[in-house]
KEVEX-22928 format. One line per field, with one value per atom (N, C-alpha, C, O): atom name; x, y, z; residue number from 1; residue in one letter. Coordinates in nm, 3 decimals, padded with zeros to 5 digits. Each point is the difference from the previous one (the first is absolute). Last residue first. Layout:
atom = [CA, ...]
u = [X, ...]
v = [Y, ...]
w = [Z, ...]
seq = [NUM, ...]
type = [A, ...]
This chain:
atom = [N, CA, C, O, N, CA, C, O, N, CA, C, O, N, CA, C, O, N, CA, C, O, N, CA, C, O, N, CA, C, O, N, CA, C, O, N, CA, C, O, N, CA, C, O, N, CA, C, O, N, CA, C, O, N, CA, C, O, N, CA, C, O, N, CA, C, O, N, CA, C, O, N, CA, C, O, N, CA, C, O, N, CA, C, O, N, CA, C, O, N, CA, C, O, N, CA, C, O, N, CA, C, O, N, CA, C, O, N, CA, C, O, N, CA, C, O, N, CA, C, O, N, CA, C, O, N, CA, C, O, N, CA, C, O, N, CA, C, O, N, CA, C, O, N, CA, C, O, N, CA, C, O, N, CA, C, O, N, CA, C, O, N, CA, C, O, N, CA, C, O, N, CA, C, O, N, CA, C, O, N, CA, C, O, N, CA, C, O, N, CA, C, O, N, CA, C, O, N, CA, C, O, N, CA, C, O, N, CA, C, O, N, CA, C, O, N, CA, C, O, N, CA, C, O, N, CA, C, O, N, CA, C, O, N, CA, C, O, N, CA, C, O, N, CA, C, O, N, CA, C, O, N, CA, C, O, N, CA, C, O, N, CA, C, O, N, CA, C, O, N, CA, C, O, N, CA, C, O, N, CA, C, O, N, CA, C, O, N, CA, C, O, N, CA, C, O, N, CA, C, O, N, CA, C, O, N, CA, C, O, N, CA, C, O, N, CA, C, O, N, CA, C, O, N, CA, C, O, N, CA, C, O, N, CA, C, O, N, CA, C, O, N, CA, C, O, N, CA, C, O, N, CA, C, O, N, CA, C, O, N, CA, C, O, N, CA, C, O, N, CA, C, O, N, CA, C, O, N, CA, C, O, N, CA, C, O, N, CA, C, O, N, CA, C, O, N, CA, C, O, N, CA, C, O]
u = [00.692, 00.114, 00.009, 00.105, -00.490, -00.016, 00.132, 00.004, -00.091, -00.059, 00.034, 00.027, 00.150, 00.103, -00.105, 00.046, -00.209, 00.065, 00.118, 00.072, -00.408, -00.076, 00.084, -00.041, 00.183, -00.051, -00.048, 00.013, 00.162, 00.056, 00.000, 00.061, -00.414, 00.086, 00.109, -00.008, -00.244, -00.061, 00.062, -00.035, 00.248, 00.003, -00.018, 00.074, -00.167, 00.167, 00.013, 00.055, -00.480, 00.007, 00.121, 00.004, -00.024, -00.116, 00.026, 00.029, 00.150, 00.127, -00.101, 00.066, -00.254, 00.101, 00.099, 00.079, -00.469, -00.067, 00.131, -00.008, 00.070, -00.046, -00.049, 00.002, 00.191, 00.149, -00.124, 00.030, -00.320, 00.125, 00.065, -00.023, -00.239, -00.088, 00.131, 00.054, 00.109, -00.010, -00.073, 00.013, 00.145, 00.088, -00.052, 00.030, -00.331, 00.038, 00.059, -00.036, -00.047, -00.094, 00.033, -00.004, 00.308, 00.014, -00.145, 00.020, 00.187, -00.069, -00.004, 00.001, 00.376, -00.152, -00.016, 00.088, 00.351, -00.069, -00.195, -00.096, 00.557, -00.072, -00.073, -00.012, 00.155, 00.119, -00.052, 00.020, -00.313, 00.022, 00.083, -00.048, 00.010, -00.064, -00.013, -00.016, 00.357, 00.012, -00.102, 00.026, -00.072, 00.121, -00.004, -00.021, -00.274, -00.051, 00.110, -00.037, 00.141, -00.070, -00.018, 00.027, 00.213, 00.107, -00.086, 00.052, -00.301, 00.059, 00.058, -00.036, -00.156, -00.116, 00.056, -00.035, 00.316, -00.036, -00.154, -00.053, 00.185, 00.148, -00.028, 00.035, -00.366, 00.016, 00.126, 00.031, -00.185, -00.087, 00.028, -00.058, 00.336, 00.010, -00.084, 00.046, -00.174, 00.158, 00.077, 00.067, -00.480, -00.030, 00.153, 00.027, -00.034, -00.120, 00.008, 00.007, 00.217, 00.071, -00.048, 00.060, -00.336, 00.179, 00.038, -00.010, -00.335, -00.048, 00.117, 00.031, 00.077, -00.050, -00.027, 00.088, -00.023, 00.099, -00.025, 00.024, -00.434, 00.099, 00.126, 00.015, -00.244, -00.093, 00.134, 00.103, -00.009, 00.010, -00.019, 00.072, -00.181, 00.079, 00.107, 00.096, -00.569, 00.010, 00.148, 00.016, -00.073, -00.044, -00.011, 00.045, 00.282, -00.142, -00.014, 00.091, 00.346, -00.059, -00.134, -00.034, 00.203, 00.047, -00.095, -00.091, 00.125, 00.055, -00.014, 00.090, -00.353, 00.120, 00.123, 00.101, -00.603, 00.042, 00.158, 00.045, -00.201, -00.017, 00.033, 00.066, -00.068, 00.123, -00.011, 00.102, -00.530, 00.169, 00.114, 00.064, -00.380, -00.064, 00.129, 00.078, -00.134, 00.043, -00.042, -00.013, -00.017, 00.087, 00.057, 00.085, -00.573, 00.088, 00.185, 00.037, -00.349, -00.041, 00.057, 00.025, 00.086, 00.052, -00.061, 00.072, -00.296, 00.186, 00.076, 00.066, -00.555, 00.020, 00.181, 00.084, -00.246, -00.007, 00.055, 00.097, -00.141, 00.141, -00.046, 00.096, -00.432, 00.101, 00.122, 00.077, -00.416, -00.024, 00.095, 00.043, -00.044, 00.023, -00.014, 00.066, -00.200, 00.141, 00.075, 00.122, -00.590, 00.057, 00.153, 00.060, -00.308, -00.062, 00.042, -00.017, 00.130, 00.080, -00.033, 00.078, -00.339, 00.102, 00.077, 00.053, -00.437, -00.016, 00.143, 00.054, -00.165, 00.026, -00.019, 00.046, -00.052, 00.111, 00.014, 00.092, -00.525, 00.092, 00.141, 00.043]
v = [01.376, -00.033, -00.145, -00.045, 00.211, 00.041, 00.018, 00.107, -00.318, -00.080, 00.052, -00.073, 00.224, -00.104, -00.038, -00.068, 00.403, 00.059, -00.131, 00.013, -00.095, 00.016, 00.100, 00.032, -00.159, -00.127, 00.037, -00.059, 00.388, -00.067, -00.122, -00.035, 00.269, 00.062, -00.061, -00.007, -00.187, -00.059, 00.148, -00.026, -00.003, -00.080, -00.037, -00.057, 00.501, -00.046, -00.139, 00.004, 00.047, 00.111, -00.048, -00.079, -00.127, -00.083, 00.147, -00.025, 00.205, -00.126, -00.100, -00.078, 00.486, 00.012, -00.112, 00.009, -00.102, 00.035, 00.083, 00.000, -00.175, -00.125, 00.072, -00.059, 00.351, -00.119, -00.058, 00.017, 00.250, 00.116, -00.161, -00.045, -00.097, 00.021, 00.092, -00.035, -00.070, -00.120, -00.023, -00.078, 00.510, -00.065, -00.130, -00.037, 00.247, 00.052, -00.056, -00.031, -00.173, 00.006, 00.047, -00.063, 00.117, -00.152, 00.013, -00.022, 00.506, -00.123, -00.142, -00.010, 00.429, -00.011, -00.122, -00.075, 00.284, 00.060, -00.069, 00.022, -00.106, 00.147, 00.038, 00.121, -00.568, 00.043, 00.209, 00.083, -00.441, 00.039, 00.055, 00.113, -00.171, 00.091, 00.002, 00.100, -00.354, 00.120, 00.070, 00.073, -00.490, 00.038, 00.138, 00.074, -00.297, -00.043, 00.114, 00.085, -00.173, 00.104, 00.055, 00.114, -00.499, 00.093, 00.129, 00.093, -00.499, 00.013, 00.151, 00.082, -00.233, 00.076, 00.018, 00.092, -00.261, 00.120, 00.061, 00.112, -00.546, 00.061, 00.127, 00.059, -00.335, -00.004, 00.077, 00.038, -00.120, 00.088, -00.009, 00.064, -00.315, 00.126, 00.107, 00.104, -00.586, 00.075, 00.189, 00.090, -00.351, 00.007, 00.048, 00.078, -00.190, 00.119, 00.046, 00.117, -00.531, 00.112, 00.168, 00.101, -00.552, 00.043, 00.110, 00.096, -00.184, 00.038, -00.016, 00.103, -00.295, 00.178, 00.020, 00.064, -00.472, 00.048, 00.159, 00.080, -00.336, -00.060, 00.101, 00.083, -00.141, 00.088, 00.007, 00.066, -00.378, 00.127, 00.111, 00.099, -00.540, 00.016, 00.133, 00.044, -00.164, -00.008, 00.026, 00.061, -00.162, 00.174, -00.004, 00.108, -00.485, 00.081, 00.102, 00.082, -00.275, 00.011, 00.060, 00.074, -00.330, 00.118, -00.040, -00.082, -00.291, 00.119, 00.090, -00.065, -00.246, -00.068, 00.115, 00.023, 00.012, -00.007, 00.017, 00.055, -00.186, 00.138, 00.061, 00.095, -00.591, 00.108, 00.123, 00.063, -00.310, -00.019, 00.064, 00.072, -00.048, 00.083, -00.007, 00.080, -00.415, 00.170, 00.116, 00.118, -00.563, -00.050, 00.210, 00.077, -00.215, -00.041, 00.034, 00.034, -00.039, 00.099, -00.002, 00.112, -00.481, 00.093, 00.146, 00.094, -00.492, 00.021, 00.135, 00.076, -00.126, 00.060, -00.050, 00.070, -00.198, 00.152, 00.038, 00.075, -00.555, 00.078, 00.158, 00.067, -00.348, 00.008, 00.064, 00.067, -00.047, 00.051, -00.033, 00.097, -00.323, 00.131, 00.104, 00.104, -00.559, 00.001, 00.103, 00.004, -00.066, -00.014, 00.005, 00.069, -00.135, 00.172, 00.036, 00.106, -00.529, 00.077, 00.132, 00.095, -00.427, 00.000, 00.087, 00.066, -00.057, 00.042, -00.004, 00.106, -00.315, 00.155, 00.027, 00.114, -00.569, 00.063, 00.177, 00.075, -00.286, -00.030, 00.049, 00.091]
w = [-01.162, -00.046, -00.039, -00.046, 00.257, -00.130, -00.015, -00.060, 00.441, -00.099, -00.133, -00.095, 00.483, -00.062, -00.086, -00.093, 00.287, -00.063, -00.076, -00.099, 00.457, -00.172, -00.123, -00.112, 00.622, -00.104, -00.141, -00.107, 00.380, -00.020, -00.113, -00.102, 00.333, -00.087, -00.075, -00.123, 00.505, -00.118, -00.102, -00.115, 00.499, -00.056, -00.099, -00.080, 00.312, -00.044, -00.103, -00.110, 00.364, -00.107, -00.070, -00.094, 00.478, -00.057, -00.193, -00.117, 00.526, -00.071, -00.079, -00.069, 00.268, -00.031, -00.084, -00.093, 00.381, -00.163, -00.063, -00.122, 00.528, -00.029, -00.176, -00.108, 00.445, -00.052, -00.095, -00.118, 00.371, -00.117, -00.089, -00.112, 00.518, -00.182, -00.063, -00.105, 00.533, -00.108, -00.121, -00.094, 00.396, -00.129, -00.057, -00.114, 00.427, -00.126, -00.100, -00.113, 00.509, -00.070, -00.122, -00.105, 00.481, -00.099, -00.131, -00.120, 00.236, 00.132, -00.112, -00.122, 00.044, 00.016, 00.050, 00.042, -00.006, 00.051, -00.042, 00.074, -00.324, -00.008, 00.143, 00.020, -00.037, 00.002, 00.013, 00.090, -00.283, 00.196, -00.008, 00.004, -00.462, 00.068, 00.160, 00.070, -00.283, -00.022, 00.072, 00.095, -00.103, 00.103, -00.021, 00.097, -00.373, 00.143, 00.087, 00.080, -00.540, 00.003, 00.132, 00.038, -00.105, -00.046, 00.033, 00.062, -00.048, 00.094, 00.018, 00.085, -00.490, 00.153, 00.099, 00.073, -00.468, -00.008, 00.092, 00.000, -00.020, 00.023, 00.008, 00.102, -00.185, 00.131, 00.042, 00.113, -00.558, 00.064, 00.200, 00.088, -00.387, -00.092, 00.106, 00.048, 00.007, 00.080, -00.074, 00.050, -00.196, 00.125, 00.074, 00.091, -00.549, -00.012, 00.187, 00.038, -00.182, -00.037, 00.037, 00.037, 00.000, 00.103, -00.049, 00.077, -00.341, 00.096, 00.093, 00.060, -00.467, 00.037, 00.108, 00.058, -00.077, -00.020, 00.024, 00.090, -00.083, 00.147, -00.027, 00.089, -00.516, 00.119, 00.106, -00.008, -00.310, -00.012, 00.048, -00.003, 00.128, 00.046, -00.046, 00.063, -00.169, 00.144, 00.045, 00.106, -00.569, 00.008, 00.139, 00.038, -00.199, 00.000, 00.009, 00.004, -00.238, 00.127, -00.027, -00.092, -00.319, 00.062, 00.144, 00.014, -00.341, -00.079, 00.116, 00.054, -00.010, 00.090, -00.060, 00.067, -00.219, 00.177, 00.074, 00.101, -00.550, -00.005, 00.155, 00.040, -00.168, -00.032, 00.021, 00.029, 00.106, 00.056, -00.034, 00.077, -00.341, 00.100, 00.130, 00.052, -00.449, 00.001, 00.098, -00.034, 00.108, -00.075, -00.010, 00.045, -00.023, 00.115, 00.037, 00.112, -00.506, 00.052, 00.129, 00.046, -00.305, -00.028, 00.039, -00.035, 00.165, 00.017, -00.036, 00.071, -00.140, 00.132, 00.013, 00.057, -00.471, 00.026, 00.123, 00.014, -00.145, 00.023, -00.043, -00.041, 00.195, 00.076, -00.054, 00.069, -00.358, 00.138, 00.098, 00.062, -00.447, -00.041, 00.105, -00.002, 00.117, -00.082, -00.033, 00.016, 00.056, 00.120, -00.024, 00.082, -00.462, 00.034, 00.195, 00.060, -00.319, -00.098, 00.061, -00.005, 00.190, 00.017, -00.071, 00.089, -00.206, 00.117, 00.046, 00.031, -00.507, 00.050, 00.163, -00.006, -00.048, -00.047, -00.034, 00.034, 00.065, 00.109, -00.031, 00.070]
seq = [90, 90, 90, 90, 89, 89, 89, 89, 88, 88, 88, 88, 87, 87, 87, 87, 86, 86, 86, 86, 85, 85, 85, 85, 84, 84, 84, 84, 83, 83, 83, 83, 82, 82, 82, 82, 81, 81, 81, 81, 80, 80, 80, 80, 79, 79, 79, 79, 78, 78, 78, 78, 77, 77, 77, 77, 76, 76, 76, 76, 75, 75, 75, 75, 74, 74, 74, 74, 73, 73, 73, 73, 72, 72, 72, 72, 71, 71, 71, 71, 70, 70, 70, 70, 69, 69, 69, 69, 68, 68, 68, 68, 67, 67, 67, 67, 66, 66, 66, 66, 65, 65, 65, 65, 64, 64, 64, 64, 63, 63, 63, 63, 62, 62, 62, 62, 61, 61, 61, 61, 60, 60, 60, 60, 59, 59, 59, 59, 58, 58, 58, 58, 57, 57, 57, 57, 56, 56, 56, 56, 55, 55, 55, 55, 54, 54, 54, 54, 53, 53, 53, 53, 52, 52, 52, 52, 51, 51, 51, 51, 50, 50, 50, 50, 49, 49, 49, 49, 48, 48, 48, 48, 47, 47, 47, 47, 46, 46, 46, 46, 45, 45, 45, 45, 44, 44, 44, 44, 43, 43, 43, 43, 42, 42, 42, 42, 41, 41, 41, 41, 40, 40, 40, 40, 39, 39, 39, 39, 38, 38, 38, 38, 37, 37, 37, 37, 36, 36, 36, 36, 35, 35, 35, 35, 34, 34, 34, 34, 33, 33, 33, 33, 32, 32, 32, 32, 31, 31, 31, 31, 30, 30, 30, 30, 29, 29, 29, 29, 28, 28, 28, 28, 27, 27, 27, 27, 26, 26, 26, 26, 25, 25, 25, 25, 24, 24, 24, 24, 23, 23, 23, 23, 22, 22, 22, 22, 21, 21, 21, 21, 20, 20, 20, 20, 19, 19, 19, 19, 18, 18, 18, 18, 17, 17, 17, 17, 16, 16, 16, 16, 15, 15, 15, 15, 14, 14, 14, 14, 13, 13, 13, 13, 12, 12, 12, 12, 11, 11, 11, 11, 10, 10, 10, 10, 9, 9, 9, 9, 8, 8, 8, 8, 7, 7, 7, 7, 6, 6, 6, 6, 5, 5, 5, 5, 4, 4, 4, 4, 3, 3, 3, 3, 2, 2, 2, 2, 1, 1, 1, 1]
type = [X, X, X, X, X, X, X, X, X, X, X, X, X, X, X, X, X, X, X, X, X, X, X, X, X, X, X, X, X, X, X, X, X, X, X, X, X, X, X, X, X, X, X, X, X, X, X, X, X, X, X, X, X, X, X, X, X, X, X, X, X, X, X, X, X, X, X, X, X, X, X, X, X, X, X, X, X, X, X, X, X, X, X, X, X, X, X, X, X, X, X, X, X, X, X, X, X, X, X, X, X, X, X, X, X, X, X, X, X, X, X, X, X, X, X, X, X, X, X, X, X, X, X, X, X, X, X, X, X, X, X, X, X, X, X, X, X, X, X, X, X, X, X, X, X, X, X, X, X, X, X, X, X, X, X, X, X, X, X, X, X, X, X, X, X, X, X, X, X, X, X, X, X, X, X, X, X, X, X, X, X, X, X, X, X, X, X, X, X, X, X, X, X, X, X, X, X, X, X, X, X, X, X, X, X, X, X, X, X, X, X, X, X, X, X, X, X, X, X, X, X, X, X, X, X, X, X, X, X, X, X, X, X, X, X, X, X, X, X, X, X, X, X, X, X, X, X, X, X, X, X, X, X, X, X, X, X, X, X, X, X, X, X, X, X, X, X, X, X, X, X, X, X, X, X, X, X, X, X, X, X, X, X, X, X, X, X, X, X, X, X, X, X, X, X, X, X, X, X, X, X, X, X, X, X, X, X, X, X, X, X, X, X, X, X, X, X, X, X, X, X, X, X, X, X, X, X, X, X, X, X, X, X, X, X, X, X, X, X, X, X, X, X, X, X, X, X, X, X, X, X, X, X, X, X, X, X, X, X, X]
């Protein structure tokens, strides 16, 4: 009887302290949902600035919405992820 208790005893304060730290680990920095959320603002206005800027130009040339919106859409999707992978390897 007394070992059982002693073996309930040791068990509860595992899950405390498995509890306990998981929490801190948590409470130490923003999520990855809300890391995501950030980038992804950033990622989405970057790319909207530069489809627009594109959008205008090519009507502006003379071609049909179709065109400029695959040209702008793999034009500035390119630009970007360049960009991006050139800040990685700096």
């Amino acid at each position: 009887m007394e070992a059982s208790k002693k073996l309930v005893a040791v068990f509860l304060v595992c899950i405390v302290m498995i509890s306990s730290s998981v929490h801190v680990s948590m409470a130490d920095g923003e999520s990855n949902a809300e890391k995501f959320k950030k980038a992804f603002i950033v990622a989405a206005t970057e790319y909207t600035v530069c489809y627009n800027i594109c959008q205008k130009v090519c009507s502006d040339a003379g071609f049909g919405y179709t065109h400029c919106e695959m040209k702008c859409d793999e034009d500035c999707t390119a630009k970007l992820l360049k960009e991006k992978l050139q800040n990685m390897k700096n």
